[in-house]
VMD Tcl script that draws the C-alpha trace (Angstrom):
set ca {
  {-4.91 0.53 4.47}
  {-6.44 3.73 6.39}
  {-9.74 3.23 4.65}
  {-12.21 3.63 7.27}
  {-10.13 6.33 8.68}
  {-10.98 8.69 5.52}
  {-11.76 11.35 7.21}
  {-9.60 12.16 9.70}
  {-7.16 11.93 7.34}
  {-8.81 14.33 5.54}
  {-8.53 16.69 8.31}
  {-4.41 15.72 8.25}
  {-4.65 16.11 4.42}
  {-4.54 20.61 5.72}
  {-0.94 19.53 7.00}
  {-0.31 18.21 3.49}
  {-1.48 20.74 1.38}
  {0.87 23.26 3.79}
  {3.74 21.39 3.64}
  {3.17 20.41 -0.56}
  {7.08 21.22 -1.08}
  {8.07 18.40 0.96}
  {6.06 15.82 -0.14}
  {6.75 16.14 -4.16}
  {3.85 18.17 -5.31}
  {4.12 20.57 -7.81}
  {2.14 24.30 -7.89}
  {-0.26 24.54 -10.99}
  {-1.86 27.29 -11.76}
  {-4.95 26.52 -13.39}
  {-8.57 27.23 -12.06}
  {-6.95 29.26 -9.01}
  {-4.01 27.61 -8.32}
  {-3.19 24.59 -5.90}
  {-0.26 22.02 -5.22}
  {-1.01 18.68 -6.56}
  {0.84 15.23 -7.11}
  {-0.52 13.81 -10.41}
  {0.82 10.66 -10.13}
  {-2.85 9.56 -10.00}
  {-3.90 10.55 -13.66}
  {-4.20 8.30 -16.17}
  {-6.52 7.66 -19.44}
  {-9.17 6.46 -17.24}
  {-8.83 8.76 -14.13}
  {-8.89 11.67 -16.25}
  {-12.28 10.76 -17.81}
  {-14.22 12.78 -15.81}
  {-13.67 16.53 -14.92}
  {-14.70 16.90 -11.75}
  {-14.05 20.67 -12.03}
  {-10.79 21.04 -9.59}
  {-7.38 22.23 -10.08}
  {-5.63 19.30 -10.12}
  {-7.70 17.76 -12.63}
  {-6.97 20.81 -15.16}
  {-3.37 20.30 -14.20}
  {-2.90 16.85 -14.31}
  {-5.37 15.73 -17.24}
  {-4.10 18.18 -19.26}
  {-0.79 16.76 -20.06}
  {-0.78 12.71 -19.97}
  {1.33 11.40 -17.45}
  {4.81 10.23 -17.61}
  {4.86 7.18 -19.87}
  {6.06 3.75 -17.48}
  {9.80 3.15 -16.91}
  {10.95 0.15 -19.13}
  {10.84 -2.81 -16.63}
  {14.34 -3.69 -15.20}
  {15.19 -6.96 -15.18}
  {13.50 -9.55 -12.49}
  {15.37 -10.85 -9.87}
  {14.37 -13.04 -6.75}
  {15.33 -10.90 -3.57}
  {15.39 -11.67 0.07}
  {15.53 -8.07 1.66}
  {18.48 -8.34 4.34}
  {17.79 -6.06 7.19}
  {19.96 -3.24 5.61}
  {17.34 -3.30 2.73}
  {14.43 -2.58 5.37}
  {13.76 0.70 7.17}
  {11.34 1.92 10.20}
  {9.06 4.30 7.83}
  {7.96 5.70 11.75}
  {7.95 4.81 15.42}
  {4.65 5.50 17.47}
  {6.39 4.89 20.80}
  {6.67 1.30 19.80}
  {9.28 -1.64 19.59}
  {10.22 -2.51 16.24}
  {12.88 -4.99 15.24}
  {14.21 -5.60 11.96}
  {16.25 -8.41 10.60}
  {17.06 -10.38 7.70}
  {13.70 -11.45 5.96}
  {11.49 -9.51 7.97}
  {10.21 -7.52 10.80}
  {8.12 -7.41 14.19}
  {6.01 -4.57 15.62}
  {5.15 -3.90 19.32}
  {2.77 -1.38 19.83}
  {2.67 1.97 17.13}
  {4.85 1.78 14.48}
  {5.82 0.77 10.60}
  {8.29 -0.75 8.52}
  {8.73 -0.43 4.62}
  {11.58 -2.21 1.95}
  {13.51 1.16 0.74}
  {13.25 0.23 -2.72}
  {9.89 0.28 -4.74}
  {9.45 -2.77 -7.26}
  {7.75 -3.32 -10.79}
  {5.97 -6.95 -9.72}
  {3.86 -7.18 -12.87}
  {5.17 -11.02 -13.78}
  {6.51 -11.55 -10.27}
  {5.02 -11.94 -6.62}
  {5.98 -11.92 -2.96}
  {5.62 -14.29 -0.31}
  {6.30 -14.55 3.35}
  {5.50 -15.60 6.71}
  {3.17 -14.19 9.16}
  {2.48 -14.31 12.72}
  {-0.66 -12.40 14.31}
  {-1.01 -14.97 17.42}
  {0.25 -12.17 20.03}
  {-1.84 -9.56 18.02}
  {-4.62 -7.99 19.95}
  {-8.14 -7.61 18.19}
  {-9.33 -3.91 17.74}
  {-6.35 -3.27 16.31}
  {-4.85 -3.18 12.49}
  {-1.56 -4.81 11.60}
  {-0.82 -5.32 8.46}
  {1.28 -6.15 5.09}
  {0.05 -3.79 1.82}
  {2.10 -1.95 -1.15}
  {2.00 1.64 -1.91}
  {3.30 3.70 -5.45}
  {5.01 6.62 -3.80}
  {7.22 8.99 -5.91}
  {10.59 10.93 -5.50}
  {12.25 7.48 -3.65}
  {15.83 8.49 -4.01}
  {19.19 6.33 -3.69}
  {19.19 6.05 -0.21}
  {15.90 4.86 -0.23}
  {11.88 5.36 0.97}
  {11.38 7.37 3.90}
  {8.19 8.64 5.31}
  {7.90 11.67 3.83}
  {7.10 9.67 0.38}
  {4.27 8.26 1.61}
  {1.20 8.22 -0.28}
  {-2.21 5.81 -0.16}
  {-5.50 4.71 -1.58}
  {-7.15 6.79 1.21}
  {-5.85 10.24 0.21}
  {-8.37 13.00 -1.68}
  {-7.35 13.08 -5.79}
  {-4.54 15.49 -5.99}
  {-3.19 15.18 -2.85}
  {-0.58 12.47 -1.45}
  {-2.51 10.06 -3.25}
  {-1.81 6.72 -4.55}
  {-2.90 2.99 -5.81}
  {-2.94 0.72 -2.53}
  {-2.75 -2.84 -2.69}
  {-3.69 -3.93 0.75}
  {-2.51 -7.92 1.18}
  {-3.96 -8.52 4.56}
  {-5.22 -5.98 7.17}
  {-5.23 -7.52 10.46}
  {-8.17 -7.25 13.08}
  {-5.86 -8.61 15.99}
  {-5.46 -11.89 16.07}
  {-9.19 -12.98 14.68}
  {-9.83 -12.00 11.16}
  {-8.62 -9.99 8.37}
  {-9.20 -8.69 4.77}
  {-7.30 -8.05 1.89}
  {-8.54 -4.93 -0.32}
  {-7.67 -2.92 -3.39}
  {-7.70 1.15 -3.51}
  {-7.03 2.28 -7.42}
  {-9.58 5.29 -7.27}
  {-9.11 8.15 -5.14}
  {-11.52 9.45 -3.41}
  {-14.56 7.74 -1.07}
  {-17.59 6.11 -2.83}
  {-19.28 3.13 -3.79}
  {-18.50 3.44 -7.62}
  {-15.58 0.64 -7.54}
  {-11.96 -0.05 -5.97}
  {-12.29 3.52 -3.99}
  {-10.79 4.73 -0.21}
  {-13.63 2.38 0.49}
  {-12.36 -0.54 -1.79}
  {-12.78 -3.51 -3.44}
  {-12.81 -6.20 -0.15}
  {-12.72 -9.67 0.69}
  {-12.50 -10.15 4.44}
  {-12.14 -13.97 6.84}
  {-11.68 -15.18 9.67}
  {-8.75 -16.71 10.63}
  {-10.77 -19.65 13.00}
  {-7.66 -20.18 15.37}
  {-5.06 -20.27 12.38}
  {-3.23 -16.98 12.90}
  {0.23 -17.73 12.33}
  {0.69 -19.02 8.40}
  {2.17 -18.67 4.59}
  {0.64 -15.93 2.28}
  {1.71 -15.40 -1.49}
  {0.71 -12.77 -4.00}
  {0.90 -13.50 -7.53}
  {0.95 -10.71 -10.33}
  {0.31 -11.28 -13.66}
  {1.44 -8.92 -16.83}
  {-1.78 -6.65 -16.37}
  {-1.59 -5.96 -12.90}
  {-3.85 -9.21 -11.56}
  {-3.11 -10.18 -8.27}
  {-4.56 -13.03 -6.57}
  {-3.39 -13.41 -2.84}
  {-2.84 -17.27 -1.09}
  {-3.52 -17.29 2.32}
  {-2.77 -20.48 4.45}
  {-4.22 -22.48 1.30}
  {-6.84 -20.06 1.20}
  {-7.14 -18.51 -2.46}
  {-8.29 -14.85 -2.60}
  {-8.92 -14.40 -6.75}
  {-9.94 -11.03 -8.53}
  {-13.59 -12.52 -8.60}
  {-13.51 -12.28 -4.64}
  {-13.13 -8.64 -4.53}
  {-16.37 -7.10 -3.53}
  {-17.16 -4.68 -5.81}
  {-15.25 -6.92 -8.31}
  {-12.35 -4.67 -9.86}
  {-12.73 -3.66 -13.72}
  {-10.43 -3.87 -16.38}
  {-9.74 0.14 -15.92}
  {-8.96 -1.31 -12.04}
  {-5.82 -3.29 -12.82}
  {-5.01 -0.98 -16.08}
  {-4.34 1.76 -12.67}
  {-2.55 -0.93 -11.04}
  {-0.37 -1.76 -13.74}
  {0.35 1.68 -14.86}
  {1.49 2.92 -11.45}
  {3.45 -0.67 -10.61}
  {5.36 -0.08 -13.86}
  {5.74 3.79 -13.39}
  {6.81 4.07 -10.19}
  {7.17 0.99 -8.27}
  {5.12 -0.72 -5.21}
  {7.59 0.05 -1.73}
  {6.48 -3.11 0.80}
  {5.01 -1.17 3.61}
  {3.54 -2.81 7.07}
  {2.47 -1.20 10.20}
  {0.30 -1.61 13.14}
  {-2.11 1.69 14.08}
  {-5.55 2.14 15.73}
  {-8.35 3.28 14.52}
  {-10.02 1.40 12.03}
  {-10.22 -2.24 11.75}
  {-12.06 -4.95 9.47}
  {-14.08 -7.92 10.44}
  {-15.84 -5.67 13.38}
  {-17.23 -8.76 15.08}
  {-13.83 -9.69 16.08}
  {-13.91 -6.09 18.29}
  {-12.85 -2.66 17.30}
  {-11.06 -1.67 20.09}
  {-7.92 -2.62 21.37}
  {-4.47 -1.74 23.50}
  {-2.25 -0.76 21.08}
  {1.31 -0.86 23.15}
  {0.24 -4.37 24.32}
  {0.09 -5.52 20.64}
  {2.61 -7.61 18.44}
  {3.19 -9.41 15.15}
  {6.24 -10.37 12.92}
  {6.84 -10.87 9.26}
  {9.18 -13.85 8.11}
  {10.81 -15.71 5.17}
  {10.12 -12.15 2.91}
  {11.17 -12.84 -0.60}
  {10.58 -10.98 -3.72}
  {10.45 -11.62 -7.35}
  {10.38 -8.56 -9.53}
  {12.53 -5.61 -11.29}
  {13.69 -2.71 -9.47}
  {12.49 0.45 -10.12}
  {13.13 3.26 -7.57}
  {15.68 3.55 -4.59}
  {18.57 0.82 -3.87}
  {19.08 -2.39 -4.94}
  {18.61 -5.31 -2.11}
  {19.98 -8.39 -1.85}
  {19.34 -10.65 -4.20}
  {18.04 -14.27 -2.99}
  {21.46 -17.05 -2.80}
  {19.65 -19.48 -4.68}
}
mol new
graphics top color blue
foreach p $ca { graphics top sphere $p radius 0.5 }
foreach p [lrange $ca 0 end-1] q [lrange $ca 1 end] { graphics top cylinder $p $q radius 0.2 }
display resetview
């Protein structure tokens, strides 16, 4: 979801690389030694040496084959199964099915779920959101979520260098306020125009007065999602550049492997659909996430609650 915002976070990537222990990576010591978290690697990531550390330490030795798939269940995440990833100096509430954000802030599910086969749906609420700034709904494939569930310190995205705290990022709708929005895949680290990048794979709307409605991802075995969006159907063939086969084989591997934690937040500093503004207050901004409900197989940190019928 940072995309735009790829380089300052490359300037916060220092802090990451410093505190390696505590994020998960792991100290190789090929080509000079570094600290790297190759949850990225994969037959087609690994094509390429681009001559660093990490790729001589995590190309080297294939990946962890995926977790068998746990059986899928339907679950609507009580507020117990829900946790404020961070607080900005905002107003978050969580409840049963959902969450709202005031201001800075972000709320994940504490368990990460295989939804190859499955999908999510809820509703969504961006009339009180503010344009110039970013709230939004996306999935992240973090590592090391333990029983008690995801906390901030796993977090990883699309917008990370290779190597780093990176990760795929399935962005379902980024927010410009109440005006517009897009929804994007990152399954490539690194910036670039050579496919589903930090830059992405895009399709971006405008909402046209409609900013309160339904949206539903579907995933299919392989790691296809298309997103519904008040009726609106956002397909692979949408995506612009339009995602490969390698694409969703990255999806699918890291869905499987490790799980996609529900994560939303609302931040400044990069939004899409610039005509609707790209700057805006912040602390005077709101929006709320309804109805959430899950179909899928658990794969790391607790159980929720599974849907009554």
């Amino acid at each position: 979801m940072v995309v735009k915002a790829y380089l300052t976070l490359a300037i916060v990537m220092i802090f990451f690389v410093s505190a390696s222990s505590t994020f998960g990576d792991v100290h190789c010591d090929a080509r000079g030694g570094c600290y790297c978290n190759c949850s990225w690697a994969n037959s087609d990531t690994c094509k390429v040496d681009d001559g660093s550390c990490c790729f001589a330490c995590c190309c080297t030795n294939p990946p962890d084959p995926p977790n068998p798939p746990g059986p899928q269940k339907n679950y609507c995440p009580s507020s117990n199964d829900l946790t404020i990833a961070y607080n900005a100096g905002g107003m978050i509430n969580i409840y049963n099915g959902g969450w709202s954000i005031y201001g800075g802030g972000a709320v994940a599910t504490k368990a990460a779920f295989n939804l190859l086969g499955g999908s999510v749906e809820w509703d969504v609420d961006f009339s009180h959101a503010i344009p110039g700034v970013n709230g939004n709904i996306y999935t992240i494939c973090p590592t090391g979520v333990g029983s008690g569930g995801f906390t901030q310190s796993n977090y990883c995205d699309g917008a990370q260098p290779a190597g780093s705290n990176w990760c795929v990022e399935v962005d379902w709708i980024e927010s410009n306020g109440n005006c517009g929005g897009q929804t994007t895949l990152h399954d490539i680290p690194g910036p670039g125009n050579n496919g589903c990048t930090a830059w992405g794979c895009a399709a971006s709307y405008y909402y046209n007065g409609q900013n309160s409605f339904q949206m539903k991802v579907t995933y299919d075995a392989n790691g296809v999602w298309t997103t519904t969006r008040n009726g609106q159907v956002i397909s692979p063939s949408s995506l612009n550049p339009t995602p490969s086969a390698s694409d969703w084989a990255t999806v699918k591997q890291q869905y499987s492997s490790h799980g996609a934690v529900i994560y939303s937040s609302q931040w400044t500093g990069w939004v899409p659909v610039e005509s609707c503004g790209t700057s805006g207050n912040l602390h005077a901004s709101s929006f709320a996430i309804k109805n959430l409900r899950i179909t899928g197989s658990l794969v790391q940190g607790p159980e929720p609650t599974v849907c009554s019928s």
